[in-house]
ZAZA-785115 format. One record per residue (C-alpha): residue number from 1; x negated, y negated, z negated. Coordinates in Angstrom, 3 decimals. Layout:
ZAZA-785115
+-----+----------+----------+----------+
!   k !     east !    north !       up !
+-----+----------+----------+----------+
! NUM !        X !        Y !        Z !
...
+-----+----------+----------+----------+
end
This chain:
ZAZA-785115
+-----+----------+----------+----------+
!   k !     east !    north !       up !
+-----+----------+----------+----------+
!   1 !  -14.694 !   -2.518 !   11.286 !
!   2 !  -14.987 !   -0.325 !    8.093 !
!   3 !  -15.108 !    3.237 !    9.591 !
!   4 !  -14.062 !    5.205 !    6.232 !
!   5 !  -11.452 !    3.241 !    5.766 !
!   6 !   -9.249 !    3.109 !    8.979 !
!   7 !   -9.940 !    6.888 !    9.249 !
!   8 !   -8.920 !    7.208 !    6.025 !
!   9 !   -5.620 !    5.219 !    6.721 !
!  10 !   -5.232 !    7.523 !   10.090 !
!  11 !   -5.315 !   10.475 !    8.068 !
!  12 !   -2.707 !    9.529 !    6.002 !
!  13 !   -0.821 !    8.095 !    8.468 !
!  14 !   -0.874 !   11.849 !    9.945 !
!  15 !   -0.349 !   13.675 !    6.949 !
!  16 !    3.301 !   11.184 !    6.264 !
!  17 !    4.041 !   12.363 !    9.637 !
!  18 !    3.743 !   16.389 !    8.367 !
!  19 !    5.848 !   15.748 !    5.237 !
!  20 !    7.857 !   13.409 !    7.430 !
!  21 !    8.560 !   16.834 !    9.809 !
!  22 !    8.773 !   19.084 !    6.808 !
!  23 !   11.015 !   17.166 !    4.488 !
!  24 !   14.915 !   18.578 !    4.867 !
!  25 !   16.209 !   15.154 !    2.945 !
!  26 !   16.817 !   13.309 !    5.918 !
!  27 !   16.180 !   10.064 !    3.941 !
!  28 !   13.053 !   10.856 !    2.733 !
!  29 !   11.846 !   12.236 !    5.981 !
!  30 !   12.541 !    8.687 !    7.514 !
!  31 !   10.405 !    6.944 !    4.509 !
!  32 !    7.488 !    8.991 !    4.955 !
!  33 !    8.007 !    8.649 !    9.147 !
!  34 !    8.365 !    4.689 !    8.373 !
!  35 !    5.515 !    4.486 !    6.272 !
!  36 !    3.590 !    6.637 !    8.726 !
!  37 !    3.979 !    3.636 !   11.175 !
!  38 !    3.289 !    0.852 !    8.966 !
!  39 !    0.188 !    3.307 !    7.869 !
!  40 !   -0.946 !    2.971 !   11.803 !
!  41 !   -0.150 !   -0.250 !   11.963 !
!  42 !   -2.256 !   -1.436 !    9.089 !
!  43 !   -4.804 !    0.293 !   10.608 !
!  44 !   -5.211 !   -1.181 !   14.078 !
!  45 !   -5.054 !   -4.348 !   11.851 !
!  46 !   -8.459 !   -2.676 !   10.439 !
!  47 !   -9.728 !   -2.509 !   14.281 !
!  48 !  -11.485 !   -5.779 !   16.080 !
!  49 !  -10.884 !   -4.951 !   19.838 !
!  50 !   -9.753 !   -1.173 !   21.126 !
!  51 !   -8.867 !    1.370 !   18.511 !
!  52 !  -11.118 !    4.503 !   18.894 !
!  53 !   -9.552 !    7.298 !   19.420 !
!  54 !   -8.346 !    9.084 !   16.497 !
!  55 !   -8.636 !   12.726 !   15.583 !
!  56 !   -7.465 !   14.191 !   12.112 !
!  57 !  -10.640 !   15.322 !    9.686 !
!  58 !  -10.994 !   19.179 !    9.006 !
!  59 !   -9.574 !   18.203 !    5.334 !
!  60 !   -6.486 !   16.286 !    6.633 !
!  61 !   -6.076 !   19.329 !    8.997 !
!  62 !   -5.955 !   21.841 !    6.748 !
!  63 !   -3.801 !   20.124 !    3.904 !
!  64 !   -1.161 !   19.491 !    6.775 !
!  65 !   -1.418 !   23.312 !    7.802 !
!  66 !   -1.163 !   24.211 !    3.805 !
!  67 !    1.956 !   21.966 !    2.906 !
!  68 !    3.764 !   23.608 !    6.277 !
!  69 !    3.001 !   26.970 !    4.759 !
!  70 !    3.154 !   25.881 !    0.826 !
!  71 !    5.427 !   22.819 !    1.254 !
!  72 !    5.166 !   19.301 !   -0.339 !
!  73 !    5.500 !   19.673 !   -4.451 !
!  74 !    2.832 !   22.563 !   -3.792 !
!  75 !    0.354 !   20.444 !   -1.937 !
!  76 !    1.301 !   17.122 !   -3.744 !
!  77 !   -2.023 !   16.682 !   -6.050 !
!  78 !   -3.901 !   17.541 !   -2.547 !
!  79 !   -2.053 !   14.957 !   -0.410 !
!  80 !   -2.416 !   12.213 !   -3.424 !
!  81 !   -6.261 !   12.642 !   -2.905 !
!  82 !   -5.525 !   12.353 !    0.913 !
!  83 !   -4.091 !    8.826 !    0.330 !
!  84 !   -0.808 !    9.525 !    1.150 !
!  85 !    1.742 !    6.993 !    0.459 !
!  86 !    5.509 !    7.834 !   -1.305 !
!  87 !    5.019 !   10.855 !   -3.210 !
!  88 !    6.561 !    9.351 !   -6.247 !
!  89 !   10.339 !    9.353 !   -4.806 !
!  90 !    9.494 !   13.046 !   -5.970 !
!  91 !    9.009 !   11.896 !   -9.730 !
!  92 !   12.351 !   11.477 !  -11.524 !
!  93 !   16.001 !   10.494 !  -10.794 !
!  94 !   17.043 !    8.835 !   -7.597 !
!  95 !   17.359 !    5.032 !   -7.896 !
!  96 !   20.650 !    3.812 !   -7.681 !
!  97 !   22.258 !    1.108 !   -6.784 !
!  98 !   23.806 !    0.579 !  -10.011 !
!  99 !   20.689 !    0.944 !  -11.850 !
! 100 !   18.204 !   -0.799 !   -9.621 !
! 101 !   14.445 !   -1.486 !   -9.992 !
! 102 !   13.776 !   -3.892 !  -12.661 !
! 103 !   12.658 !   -7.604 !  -11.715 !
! 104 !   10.297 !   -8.519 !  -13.614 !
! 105 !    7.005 !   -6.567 !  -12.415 !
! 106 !    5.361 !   -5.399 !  -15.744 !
! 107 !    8.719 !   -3.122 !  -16.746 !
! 108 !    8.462 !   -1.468 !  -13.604 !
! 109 !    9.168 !    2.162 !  -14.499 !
! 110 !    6.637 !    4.561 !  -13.519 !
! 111 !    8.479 !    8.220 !  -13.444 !
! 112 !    5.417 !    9.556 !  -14.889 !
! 113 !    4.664 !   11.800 !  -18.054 !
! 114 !    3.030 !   10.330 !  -20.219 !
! 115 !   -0.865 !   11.865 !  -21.488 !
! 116 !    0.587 !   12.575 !  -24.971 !
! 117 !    2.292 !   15.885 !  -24.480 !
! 118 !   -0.152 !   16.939 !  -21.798 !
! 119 !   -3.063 !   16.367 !  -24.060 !
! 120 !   -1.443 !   18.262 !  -26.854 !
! 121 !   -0.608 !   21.123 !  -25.288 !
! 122 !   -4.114 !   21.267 !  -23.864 !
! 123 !   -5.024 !   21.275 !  -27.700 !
! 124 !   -3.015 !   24.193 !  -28.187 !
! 125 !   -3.939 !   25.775 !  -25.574 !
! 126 !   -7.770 !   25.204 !  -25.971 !
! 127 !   -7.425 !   27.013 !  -29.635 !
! 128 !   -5.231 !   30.123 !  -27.936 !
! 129 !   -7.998 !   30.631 !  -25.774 !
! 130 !  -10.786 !   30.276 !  -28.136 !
! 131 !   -9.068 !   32.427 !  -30.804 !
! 132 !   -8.086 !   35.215 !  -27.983 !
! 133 !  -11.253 !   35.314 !  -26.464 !
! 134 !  -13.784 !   35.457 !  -29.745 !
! 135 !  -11.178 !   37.754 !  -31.167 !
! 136 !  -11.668 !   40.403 !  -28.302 !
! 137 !  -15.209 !   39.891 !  -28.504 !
! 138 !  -15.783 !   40.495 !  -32.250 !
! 139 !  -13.647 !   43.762 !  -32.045 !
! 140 !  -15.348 !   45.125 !  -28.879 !
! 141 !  -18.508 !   44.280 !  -30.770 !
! 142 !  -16.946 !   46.327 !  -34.218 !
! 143 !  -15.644 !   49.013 !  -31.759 !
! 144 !  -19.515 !   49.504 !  -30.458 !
! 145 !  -21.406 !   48.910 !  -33.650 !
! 146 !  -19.570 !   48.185 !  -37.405 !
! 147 !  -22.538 !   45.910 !  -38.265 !
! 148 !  -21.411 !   42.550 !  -40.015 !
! 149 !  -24.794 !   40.628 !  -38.793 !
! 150 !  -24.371 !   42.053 !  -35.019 !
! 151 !  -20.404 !   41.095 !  -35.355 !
! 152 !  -21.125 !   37.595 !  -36.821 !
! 153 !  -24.588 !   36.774 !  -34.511 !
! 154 !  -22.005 !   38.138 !  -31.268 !
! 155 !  -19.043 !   35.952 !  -32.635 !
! 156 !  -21.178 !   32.624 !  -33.250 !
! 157 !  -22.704 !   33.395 !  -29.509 !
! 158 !  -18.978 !   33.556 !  -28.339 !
! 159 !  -17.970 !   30.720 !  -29.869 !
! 160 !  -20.826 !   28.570 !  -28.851 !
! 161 !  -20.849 !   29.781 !  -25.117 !
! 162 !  -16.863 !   29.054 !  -24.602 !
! 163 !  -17.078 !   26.109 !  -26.079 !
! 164 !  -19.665 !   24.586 !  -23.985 !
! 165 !  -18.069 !   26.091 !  -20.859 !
! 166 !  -14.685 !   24.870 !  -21.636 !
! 167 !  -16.201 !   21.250 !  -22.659 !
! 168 !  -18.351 !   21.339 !  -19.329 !
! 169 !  -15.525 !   22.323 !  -17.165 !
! 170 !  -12.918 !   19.672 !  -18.968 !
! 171 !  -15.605 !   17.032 !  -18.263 !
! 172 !  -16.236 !   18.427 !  -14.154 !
! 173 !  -11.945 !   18.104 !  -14.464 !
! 174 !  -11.334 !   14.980 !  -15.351 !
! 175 !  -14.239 !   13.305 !  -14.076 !
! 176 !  -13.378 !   14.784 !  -10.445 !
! 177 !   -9.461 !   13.123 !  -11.209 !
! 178 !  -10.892 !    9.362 !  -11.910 !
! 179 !  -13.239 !    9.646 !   -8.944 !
! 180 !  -10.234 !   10.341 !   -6.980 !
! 181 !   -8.490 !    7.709 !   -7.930 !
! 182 !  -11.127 !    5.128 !   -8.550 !
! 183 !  -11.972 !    6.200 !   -4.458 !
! 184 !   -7.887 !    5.376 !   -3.778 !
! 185 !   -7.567 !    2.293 !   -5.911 !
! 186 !   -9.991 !    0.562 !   -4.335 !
! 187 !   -8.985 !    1.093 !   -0.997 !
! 188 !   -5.278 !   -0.282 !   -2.159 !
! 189 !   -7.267 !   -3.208 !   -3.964 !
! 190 !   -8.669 !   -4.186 !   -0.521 !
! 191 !   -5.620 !   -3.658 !    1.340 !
! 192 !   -3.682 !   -5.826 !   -1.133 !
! 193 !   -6.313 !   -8.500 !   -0.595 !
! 194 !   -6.337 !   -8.136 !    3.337 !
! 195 !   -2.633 !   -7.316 !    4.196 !
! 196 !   -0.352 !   -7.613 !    1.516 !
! 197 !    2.369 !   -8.478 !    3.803 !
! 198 !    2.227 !   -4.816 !    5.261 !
! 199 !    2.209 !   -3.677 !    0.868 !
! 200 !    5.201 !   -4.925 !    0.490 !
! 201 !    6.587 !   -3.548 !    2.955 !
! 202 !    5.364 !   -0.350 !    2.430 !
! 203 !    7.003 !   -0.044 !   -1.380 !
! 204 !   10.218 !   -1.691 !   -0.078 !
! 205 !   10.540 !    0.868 !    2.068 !
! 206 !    9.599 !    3.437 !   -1.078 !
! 207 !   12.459 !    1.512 !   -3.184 !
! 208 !   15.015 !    1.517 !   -0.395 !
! 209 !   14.162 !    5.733 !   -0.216 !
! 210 !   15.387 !    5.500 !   -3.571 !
! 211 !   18.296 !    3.298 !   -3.767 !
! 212 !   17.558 !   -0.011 !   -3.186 !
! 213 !   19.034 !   -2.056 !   -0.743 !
! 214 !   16.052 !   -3.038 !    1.287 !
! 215 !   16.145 !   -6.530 !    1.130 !
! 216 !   16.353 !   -6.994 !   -2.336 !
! 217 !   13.517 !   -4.342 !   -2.039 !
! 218 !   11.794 !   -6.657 !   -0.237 !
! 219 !   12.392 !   -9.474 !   -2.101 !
! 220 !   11.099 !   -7.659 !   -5.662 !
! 221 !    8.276 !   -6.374 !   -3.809 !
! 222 !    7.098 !   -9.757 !   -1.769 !
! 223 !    7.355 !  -10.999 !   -5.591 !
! 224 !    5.447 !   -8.658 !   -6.703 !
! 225 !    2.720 !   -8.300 !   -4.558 !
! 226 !    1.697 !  -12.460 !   -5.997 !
! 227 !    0.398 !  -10.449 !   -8.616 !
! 228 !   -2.755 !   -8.358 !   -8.019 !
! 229 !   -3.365 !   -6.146 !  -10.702 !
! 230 !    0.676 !   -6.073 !  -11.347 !
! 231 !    0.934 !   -4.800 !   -7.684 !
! 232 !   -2.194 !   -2.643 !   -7.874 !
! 233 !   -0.672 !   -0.586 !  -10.438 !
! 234 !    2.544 !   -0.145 !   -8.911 !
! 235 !    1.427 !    0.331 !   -5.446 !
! 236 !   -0.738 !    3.393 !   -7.446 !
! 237 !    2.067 !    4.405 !   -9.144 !
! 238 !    5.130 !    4.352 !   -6.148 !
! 239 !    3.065 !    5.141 !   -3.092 !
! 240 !    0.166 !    7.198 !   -4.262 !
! 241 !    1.815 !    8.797 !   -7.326 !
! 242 !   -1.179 !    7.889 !   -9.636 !
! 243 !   -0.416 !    6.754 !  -12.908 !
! 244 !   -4.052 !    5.507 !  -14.276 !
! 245 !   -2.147 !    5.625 !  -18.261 !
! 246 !   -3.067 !    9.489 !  -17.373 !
! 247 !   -6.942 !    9.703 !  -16.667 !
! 248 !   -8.766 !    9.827 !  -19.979 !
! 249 !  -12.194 !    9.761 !  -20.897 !
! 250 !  -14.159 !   12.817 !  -19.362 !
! 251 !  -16.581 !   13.000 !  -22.519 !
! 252 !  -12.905 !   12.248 !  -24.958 !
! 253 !  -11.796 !   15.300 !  -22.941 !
! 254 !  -14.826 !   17.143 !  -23.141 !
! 255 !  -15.592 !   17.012 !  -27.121 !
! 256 !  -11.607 !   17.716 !  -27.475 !
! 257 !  -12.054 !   20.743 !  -25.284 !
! 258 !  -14.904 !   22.139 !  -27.562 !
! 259 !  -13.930 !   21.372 !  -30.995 !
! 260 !  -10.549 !   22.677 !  -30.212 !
! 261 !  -11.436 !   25.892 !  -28.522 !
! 262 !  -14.419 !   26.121 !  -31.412 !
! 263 !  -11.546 !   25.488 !  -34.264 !
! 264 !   -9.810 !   29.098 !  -32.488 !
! 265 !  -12.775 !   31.124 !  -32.009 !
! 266 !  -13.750 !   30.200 !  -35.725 !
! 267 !  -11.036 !   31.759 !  -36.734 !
! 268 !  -11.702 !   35.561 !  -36.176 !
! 269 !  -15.330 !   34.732 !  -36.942 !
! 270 !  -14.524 !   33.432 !  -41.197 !
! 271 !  -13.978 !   36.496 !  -42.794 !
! 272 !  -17.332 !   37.502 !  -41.134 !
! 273 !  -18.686 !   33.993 !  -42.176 !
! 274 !  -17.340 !   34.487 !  -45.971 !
! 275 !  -18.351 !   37.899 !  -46.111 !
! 276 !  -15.252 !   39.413 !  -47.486 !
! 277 !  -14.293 !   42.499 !  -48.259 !
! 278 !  -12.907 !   44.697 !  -45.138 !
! 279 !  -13.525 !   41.542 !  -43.306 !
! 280 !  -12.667 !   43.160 !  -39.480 !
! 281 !   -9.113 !   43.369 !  -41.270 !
! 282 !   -8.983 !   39.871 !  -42.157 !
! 283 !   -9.906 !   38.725 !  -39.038 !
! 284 !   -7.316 !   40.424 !  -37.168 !
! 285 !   -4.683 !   39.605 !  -39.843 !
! 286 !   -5.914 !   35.874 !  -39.251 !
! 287 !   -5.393 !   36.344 !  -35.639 !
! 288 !   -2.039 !   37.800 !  -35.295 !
! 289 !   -1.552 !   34.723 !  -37.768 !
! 290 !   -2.355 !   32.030 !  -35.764 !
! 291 !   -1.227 !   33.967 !  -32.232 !
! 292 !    2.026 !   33.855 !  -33.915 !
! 293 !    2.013 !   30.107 !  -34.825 !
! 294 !    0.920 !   29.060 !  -31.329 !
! 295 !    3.198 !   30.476 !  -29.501 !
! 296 !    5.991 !   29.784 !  -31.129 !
! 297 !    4.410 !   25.918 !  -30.886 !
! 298 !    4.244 !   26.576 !  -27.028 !
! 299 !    7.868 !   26.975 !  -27.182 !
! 300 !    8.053 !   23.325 !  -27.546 !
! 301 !    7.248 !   22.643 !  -24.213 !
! 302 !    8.854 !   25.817 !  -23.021 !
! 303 !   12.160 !   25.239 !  -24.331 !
! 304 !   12.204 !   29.211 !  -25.453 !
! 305 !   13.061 !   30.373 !  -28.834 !
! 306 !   10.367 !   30.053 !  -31.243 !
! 307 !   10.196 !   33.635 !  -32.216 !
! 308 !   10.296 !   35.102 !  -29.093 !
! 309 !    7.375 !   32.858 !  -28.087 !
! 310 !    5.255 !   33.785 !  -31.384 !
! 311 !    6.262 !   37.411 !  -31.097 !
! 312 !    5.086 !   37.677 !  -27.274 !
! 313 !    2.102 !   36.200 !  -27.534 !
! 314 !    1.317 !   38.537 !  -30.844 !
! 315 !    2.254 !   41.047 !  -28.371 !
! 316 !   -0.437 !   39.741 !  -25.815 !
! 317 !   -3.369 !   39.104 !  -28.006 !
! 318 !   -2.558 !   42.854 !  -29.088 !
! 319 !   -3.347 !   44.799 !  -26.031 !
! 320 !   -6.380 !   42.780 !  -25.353 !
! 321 !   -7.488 !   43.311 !  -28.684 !
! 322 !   -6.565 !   46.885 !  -28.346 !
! 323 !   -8.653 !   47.482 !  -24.923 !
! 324 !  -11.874 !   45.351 !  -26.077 !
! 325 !  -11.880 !   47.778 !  -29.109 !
! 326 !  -11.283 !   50.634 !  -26.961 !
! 327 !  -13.761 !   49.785 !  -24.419 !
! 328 !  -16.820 !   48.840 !  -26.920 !
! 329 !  -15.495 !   52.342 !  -29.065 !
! 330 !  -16.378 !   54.079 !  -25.564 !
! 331 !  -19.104 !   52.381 !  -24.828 !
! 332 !  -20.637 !   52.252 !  -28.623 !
! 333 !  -24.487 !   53.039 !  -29.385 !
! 334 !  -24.051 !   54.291 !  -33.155 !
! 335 !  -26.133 !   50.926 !  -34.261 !
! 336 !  -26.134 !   51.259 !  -38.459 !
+-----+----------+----------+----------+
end
C-alpha cells in the first residue's frame, strides 16, 4: 500500500466532508458529500487487507477549521493543494441542461481565466511598484542630502535590490504553484491508471452538480476517461480546479518580474542618469506621469473610470512621496 497516497485521499475525503457541511447550496453540498464517499472508497481500494485507522494531518485540520471560519472561495487555493475534488462548480455559470457539456473531450470548457490578463496586469503592476518605490527612495535621499551622485548611486541600489527581490520572490511563487500541481497531477495520473471507473464517476457527479443529467454525465465521462491525457486535464481542471494553461515558467516569470519593476524604478532615476537641469523636478514630473498612466490602465481590469483611477493613484504616489521627503528632510546630515 502507498502510505502518502491513501492518506492523502483520506484527507480530502475529510476536507469534501467540511465544505460538504459548510456549503448552504444544498446541491453542491451533496456533490462534495458524494464525492467524499467515492474519495473513501477509492481509498480502501488503495488498502490490501484492513484499512488503518485514519486520523486527519495537522494541515488538513487546520484548513477545515480555516474554511469554517473563512469559508470556501477564501480557502479555495488552500483546499486545491489539499487535493480536494469539485472546486470548479465554483468557476463560471451553472451548466444547464440546455447548454450541456460538450461531447467531444478536447472542447471541454475549462471556466478558467486565461494567463493573458493575469500576466499583464502583473506587468503593470511590477512597473507601479518599481516606479513608487525608487521614487520615494530618491526623494528621501534629496530630502537628506541634494547630492546628484548620492541620489543616483541610492537610486541604481534601489533599483537593483527590488528588482532582484521581486524576480526572486516571482520565481519562489510560481515555482511553489507547479510543484503543487505537478504533486496533484500525478496522483490523478495514477488514479486514472488504477481506477478509472471510480474517475468517472467522480466528474459525473461534478457535471450532474452542474446541470447534467447524470447519466449522460456518465456516459461523456466513461468516454472520456479512454483518453488519458484528455481525462488528465479535465479531471485537473473539474475536480481539482487546476488549469495547467496557467503555470508559466518560474525563470519567464522571474526575468518579467525584474525587467518590469527595473523599467519603473528607471524612471525616477533618468533625469539623474541624463544629468539635466533641476533634475529632482523631472523626476517627479516623470512620476506623476507615469502614476497617472497606470492607473488609469488598472482601470481596465477594474472596470472604474480611467481618470479617477489615474488621478487616485497620482494621489497615492503623492503622500508617499511627500513623507519619504519629509522623513529624510528630518533626518538629513547636511552632506554637500
Amino acid at each position: 500500500m502507498d502510505t502518502n497516497n491513501w492518506r492523502d485521499e483520506r484527507n480530502g475525503a475529510f476536507l469534501l466532508r467540511v465544505i460538504a457541511a459548510v456549503e448552504p447550496d444544498m446541491a453542491k453540498a451533496k456533490l462534495f458529500a458524494n464525492l467524499a464517499s467515492e474519495s473513501e472508497a477509492q481509498a480502501r481500494l488503495m488498502v490490501k487487507g484492513t484499512e488503518p485507522t485514519f486520523t486527519p494531518s495537522m494541515r488538513a485540520r487546520i484548513v477545515a477549521s480555516l474554511t469554517r471560519t473563512f469559508g470556501i472561495n477564501a480557502m479555495k487555493p488552500a483546499l486545491a493543494a489539499m487535493k480536494v475534488r469539485g472546486l470548479s462548480v465554483y468557476n463560471g455559470p451553472v451548466v444547464s441542461a440546455a447548454h450541456p457539456v460538450p461531447r467531444e473531450p478536447g472542447k471541454l470548457e475549462s471556466h478558467h481565466r486565461s494567463a493573458g490578463g493575469g500576466s499583464l496586469r502583473a506587468a503593470v503592476f511590477g512597473v507601479n511598484d518599481g516606479l513608487v518605490s525608487n521614487t520615494c527612495l530618491i526623494l528621501g535621499v534629496a530630502g537628506a542630502a541634494e547630492n546628484s551622485g548620492l541620489i543616483l548611486t541610492s537610486g541604481f541600489a534601489g533599483l537593483l535590490a527590488g528588482a532582484f527581490a521581486m524576480a526572486a520572490g516571482e520565481f519562489i511563487s510560481v515555482r511553489s504553484q507547479r510543484e503543487m500541481f505537478e504533486h496533484q497531477i500525478s496522483l490523478e495520473r495514477a488514479e486514472i491508471e488504477s481506477h478509472p471507473e471510480a474517475e468517472a464517476e467522480e466528474l459525473a457527479l461534478i457535471y450532474a452538480a452542474r446541470g447534467v443529467p447524470l447519466e449522460d454525465a456518465r456516459k461523456i465521462t466513461k468516454a472520456l476517461v479512454k483518453n488519458k491525457e484528455e481525462a488528465l486535464n479535465t479531471l485537473a481542471r473539474e475536480e481539482l480546479g487546476l488549469n495547467p494553461e496557467d503555470l508559466g515558467s518560474p525563470l519567464g516569470a522571474a526575468f518579467w518580474s525584474f525587467v518590469s519593476f527595473a523599467f519603473g524604478a528607471m524612471l525616477p532615476l533618468a533625469p539623474f542618469i541624463l544629468h539635466l537641469a533641476n533634475a529632482l523636478y523631472v523626476a517627479v514630473g516623470i512620476a506623476a506621469v507615469a502614476l497617472f498612466a497606470i492607473g488609469a490602465a488598472l482601470s481596465l481590469f477594474s472596470g472604474r473610470n480611467a481618470l479617477v483611477g489615474g488621478l487616485r493613484m497620482v494621489g497615492i504616489g503623492a503622500i508617499a512621496a511627500a513623507a519619504t521627503y519629509s522623513i529624510g528632510k528630518l533626518f538629513g546630515v547636511g552632506v554637500a
